[in-house]
N, C-alpha and C positions, 0 to 999 in steps of 0.2 A: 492642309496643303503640303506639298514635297517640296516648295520649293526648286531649285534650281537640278532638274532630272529630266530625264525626255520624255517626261510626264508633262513638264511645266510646271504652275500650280495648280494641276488639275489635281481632286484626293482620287488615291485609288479604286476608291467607290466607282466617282464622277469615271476615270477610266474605262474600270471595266464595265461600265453601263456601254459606253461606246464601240467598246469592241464586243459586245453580247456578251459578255460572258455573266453568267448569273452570281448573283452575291446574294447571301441570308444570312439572317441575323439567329443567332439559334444559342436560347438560353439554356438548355436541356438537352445533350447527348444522345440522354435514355428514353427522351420520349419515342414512341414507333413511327413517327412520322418523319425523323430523320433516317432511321433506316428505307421508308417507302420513298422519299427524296432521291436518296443516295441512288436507290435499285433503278428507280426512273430516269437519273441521268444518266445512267453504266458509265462513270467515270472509268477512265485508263488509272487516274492515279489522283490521289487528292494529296496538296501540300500544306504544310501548317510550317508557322513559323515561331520559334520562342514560345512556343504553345507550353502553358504550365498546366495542365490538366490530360487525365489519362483518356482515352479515347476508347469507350468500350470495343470488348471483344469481340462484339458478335458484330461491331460495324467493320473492323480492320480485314475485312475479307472482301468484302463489296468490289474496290475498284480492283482490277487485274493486276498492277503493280503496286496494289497495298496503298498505305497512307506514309506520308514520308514526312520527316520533319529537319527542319533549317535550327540546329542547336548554337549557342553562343560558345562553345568552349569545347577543346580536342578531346573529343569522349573517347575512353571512357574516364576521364576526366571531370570532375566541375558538372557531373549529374543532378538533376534537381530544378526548380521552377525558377528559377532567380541566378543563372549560373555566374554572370558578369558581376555581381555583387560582391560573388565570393572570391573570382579573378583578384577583383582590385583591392578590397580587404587583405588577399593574398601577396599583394606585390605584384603581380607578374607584371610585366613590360609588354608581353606578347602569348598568343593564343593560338588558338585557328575556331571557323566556322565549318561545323559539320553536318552534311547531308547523311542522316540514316533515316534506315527503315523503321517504321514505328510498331512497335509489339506492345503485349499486355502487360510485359514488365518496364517500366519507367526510365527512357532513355540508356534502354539496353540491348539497341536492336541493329542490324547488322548498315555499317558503316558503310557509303555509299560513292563518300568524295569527303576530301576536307582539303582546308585551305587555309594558310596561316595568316594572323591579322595582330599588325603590330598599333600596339597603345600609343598614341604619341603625347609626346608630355606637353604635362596641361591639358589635354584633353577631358571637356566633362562628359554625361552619359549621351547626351545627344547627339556630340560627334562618333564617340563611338559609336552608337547605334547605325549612323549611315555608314562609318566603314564594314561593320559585319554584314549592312543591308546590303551592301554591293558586292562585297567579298560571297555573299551567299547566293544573291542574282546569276552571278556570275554559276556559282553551282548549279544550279537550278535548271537555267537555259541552256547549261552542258548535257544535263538529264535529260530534260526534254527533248532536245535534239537526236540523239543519241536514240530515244523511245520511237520517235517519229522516225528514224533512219531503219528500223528494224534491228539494231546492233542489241546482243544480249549485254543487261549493265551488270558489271560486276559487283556483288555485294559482300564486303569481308567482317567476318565477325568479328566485335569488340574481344581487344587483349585483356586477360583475366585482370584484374584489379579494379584501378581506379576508385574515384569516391562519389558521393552524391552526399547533394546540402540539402538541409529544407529551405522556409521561409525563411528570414531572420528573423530574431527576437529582439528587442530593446535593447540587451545589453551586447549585442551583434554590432550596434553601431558606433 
């Protein structure tokens, strides 16, 4: 359940059953039957969130605006499948949630919107999670809109550097 959202406690599932929107359960990327999926709904744009896994090449062409992903941390910054781990192992106080493009290099694709998202103390993983979840809603339905109005979205390429983490390991923690 969400909890208190203008969801209710309805899960996002139960949601988007309501409003049609299709949901799948899809344990294999590679199989071809997600690419025959994907070709059958001509998505405009497919969104992933905190997605820790690479999203083959030959599917990131499919929707017209690509596939786009909702990151926990100001990329190119804090790259990698677990980024809030290494935030808060890190110290920081404060972040942002970033909308980019998703390419076949791993959280290196061109930057689409971000938005800053402060830690607050004491806070455990759960409340974060709802503040990036809304801090990045808020992204998202900026996109959308923006798509639906016909306006071309800007997309700026990540500044050279930054870092990327992997998993942790046991002595990580």
């Amino acid at each position: 359940p969400l909890g208190a959202t203008p969801l209710g406690t309805m899960s996002t599932t139960q949601w988007a059953w309501q409003q049609e929107i299709p949901i799948f359960a899809i344990h294999d990327l590679h199989q071809p039957a997600v690419a025959t999926a994907l070709r059958t709904l001509q998505p405009t744009v497919v969104c992933v969130a905190c997605f820790p896994w690479r999203i083959p090449e030959s599917l990131l062409p499919i929707p017209n605006e690509g596939f786009i992903n909702l990151h926990p941390s100001r990329l190119p910054h804090f790259r990698g499948p677990v980024p809030l781990f290494w935030q808060l192992r890190a110290g920081l106080t404060q972040s942002a949630i970033t909308l980019h493009q998703m390419t076949k290099h791993f959280d290196r694709g061109s930057i689409i919107d971000q938005k800053t998202v402060t830690f607050p103390d004491g806070a455990d993983s759960a409340a974060l999670d709802i503040n990036f979840a809304q801090a990045g809603a808020g992204l998202l339905v900026r996109f959308i809109q923006a798509l639906q109005a016909g306006h071309a979205v800007t997309r700026t390429p990540q500044p050279a550097g930054g870092s990327t983490q992997s998993w942790p390991q046991v002595d990580d923690f």
